[in-house]
VMD Tcl script that builds the backbone (N, CA, C; Angstrom):
set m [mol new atoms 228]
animate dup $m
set s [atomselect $m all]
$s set {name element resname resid chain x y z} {
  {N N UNK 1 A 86.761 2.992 -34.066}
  {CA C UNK 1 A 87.814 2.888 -33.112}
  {C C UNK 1 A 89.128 3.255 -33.794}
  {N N UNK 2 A 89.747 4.285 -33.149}
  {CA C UNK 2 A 91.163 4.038 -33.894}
  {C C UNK 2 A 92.279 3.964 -32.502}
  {N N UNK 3 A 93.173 3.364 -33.406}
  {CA C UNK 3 A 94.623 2.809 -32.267}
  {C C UNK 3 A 95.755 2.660 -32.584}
  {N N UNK 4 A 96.613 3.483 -31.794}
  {CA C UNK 4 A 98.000 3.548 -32.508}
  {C C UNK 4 A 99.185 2.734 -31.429}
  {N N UNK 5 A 99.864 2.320 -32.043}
  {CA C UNK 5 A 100.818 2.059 -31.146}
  {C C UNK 5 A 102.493 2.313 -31.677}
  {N N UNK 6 A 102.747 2.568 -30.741}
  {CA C UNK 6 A 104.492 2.913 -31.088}
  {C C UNK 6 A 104.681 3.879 -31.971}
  {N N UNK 7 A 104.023 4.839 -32.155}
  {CA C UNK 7 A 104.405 5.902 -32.971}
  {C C UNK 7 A 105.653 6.789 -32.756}
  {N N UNK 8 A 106.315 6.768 -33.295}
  {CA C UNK 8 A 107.237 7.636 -33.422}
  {C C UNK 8 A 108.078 8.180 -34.388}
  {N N UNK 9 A 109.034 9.385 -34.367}
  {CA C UNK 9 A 109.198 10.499 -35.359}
  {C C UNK 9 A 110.150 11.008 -34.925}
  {N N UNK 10 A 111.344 11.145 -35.466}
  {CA C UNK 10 A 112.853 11.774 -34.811}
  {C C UNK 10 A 112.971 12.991 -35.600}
  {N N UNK 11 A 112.812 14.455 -35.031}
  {CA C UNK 11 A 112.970 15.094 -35.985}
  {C C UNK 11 A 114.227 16.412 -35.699}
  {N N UNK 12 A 115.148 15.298 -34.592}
  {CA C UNK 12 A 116.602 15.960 -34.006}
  {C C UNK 12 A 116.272 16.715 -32.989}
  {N N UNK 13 A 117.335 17.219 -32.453}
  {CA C UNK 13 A 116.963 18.130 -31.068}
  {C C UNK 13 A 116.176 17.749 -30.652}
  {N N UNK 14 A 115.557 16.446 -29.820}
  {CA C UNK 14 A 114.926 15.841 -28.875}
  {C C UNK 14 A 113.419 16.413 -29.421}
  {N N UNK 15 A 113.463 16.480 -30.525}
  {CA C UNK 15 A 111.928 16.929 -31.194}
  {C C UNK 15 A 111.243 15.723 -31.575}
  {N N UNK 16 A 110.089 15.693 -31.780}
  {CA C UNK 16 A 109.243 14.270 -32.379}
  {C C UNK 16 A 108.659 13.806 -31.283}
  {N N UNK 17 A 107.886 12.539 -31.956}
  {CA C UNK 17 A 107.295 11.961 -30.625}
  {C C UNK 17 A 107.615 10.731 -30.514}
  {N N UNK 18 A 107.731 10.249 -29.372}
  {CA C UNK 18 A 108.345 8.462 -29.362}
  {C C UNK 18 A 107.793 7.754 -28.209}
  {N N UNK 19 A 107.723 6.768 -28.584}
  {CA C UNK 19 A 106.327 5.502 -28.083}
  {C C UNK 19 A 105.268 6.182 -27.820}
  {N N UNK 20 A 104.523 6.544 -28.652}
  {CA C UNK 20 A 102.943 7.202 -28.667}
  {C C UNK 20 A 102.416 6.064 -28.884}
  {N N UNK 21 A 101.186 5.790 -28.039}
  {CA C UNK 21 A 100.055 4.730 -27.781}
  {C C UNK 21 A 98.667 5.646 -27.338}
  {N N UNK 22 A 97.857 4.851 -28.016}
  {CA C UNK 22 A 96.311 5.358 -27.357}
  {C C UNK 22 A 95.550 4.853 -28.199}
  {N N UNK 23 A 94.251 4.488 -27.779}
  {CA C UNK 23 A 93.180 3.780 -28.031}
  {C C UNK 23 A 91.652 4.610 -27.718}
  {N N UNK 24 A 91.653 5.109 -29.215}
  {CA C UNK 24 A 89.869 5.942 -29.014}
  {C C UNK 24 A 88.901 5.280 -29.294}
  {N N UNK 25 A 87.694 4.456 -28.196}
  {CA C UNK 25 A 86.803 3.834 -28.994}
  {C C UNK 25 A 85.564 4.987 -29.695}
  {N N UNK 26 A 85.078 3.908 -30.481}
  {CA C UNK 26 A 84.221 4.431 -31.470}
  {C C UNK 26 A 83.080 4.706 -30.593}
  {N N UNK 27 A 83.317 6.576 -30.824}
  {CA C UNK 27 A 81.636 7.347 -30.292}
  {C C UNK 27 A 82.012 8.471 -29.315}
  {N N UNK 28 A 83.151 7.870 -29.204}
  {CA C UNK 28 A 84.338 8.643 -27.788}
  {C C UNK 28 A 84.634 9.958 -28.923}
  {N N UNK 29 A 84.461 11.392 -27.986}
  {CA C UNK 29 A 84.923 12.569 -29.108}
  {C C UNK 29 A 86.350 13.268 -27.890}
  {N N UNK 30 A 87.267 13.223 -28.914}
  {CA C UNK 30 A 88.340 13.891 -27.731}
  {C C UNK 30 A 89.382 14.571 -28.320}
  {N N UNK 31 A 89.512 16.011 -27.532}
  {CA C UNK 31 A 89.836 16.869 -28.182}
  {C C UNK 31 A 92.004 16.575 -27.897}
  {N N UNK 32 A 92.723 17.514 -28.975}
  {CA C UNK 32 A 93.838 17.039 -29.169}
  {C C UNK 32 A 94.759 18.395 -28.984}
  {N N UNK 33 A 95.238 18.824 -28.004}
  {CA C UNK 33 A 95.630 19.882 -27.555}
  {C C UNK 33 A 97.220 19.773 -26.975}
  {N N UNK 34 A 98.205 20.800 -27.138}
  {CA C UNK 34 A 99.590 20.909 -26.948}
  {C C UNK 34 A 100.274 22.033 -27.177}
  {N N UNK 35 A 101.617 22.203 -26.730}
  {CA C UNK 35 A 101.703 23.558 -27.343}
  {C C UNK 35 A 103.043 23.360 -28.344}
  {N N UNK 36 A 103.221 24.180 -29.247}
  {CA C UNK 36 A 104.051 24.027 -30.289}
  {C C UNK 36 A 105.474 22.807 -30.041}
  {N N UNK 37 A 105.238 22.166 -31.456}
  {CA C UNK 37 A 106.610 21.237 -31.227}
  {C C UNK 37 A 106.499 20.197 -30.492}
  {N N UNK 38 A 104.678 19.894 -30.091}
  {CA C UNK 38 A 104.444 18.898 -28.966}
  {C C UNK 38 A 104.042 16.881 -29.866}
  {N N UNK 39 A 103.976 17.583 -31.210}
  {CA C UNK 39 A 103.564 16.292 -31.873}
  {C C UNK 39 A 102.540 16.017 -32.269}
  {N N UNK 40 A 101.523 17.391 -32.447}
  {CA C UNK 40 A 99.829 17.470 -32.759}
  {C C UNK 40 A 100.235 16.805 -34.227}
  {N N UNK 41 A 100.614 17.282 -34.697}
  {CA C UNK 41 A 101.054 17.424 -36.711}
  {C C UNK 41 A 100.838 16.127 -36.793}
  {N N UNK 42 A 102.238 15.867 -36.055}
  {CA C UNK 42 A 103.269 14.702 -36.667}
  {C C UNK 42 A 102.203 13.618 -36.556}
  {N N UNK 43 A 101.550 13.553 -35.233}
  {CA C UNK 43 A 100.209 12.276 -35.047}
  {C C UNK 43 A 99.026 12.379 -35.872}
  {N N UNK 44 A 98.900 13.464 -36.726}
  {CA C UNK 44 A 97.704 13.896 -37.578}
  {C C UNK 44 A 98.225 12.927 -38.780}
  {N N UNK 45 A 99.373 13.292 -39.082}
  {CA C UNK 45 A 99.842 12.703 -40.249}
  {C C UNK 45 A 99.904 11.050 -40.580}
  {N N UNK 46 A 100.681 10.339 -38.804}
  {CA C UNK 46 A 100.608 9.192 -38.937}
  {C C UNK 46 A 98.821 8.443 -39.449}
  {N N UNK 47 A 98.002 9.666 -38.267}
  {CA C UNK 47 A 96.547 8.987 -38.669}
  {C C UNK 47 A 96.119 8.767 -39.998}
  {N N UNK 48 A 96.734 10.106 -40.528}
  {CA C UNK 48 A 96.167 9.936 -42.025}
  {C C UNK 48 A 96.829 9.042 -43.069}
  {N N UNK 49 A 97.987 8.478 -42.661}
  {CA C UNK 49 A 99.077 7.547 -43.356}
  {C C UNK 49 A 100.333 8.151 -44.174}
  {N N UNK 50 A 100.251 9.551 -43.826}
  {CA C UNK 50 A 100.790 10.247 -45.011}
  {C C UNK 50 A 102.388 10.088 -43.981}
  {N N UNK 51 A 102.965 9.670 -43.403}
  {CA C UNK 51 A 104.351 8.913 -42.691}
  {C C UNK 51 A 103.691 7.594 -41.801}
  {N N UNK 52 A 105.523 7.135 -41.993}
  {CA C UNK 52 A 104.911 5.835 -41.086}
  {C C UNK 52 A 106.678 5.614 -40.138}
  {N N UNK 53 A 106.824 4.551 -39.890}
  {CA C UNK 53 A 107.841 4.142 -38.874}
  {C C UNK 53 A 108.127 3.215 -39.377}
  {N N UNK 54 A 109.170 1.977 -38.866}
  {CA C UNK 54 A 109.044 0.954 -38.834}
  {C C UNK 54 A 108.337 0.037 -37.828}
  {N N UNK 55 A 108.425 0.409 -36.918}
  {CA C UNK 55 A 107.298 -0.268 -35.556}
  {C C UNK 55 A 106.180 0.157 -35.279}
  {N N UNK 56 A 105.737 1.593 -36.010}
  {CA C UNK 56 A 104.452 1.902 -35.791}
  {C C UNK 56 A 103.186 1.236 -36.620}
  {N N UNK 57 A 102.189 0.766 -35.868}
  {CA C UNK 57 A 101.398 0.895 -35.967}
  {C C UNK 57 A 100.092 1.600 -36.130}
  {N N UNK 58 A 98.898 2.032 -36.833}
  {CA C UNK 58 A 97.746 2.518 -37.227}
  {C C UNK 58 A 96.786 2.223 -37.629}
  {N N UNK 59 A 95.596 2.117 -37.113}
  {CA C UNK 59 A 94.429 1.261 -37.326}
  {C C UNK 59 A 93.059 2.288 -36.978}
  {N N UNK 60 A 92.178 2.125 -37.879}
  {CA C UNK 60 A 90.984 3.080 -37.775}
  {C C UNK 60 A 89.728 1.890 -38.069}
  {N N UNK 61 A 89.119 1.293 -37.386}
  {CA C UNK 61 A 87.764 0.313 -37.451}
  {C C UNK 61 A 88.482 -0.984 -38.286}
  {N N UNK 62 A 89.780 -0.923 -37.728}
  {CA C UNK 62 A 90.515 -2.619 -37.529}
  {C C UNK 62 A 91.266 -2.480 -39.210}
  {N N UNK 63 A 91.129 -1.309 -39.769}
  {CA C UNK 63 A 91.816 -0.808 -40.814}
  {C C UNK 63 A 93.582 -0.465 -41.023}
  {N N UNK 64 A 94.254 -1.039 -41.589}
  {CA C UNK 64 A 95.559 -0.771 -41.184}
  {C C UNK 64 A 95.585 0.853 -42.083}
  {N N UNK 65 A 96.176 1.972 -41.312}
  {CA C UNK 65 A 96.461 3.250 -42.009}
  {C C UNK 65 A 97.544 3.647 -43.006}
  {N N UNK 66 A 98.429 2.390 -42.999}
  {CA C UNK 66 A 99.148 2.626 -43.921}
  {C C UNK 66 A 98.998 1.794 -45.660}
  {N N UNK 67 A 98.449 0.705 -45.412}
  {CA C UNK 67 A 98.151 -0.295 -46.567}
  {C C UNK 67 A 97.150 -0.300 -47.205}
  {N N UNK 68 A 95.934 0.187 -45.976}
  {CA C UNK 68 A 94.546 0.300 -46.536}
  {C C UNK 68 A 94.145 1.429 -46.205}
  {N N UNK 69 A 94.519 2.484 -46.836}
  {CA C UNK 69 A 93.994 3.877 -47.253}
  {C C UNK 69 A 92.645 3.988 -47.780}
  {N N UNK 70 A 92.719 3.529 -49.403}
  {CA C UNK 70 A 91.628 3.680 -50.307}
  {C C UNK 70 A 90.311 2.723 -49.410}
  {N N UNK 71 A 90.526 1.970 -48.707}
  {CA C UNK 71 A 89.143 1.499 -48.416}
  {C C UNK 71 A 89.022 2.016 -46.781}
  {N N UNK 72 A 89.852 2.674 -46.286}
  {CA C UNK 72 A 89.406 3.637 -44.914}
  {C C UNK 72 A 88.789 4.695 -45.903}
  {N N UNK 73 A 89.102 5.736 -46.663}
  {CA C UNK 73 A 88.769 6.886 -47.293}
  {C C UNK 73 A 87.050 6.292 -47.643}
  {N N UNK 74 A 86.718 5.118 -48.017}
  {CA C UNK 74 A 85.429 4.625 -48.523}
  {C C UNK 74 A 84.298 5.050 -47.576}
  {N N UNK 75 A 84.591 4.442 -46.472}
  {CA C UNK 75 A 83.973 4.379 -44.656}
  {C C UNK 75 A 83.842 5.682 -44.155}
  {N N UNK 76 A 84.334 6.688 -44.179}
  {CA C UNK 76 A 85.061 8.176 -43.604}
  {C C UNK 76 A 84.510 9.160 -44.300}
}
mol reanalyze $m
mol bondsrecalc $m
mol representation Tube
mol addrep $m
């Protein structure tokens, strides 16, 4: 399962993404489509932990994405 909440990313000129929420359960396959400048990246990145927020949240099988990296990478 992964689940994000409050994601967001200011990257000026009304660019970034802000209050991103969604909840994929585990088994669910779903594809991630937009067109340039829409926030594909920027949400790739939060998933992977490589940025964070202060209010965002990230969680992959109840895993926090920013603290517990090395033991999501274990599972994955």
């Amino acid at each position: 399962m992964i689940k994000a909440q409050n994601l967001a990313k200011d990257y000026g000129e009304g660019r970034g993404i802000f209050n991103l929420n969604f909840h994929i359960p585990k088994g669910q396959v779903v594809g991630f489509l937009g067109p340039n400048g829409a926030g594909k990246t920027t949400t790739i990145r939060f998933l992977l932990g490589l940025i964070s927020s202060k209010d965002s949240k990230v969680s992959i099988s109840e895993l926090d994405c920013f603290s517990e990296q090395a033991l999501i990478q274990k599972f994955t």
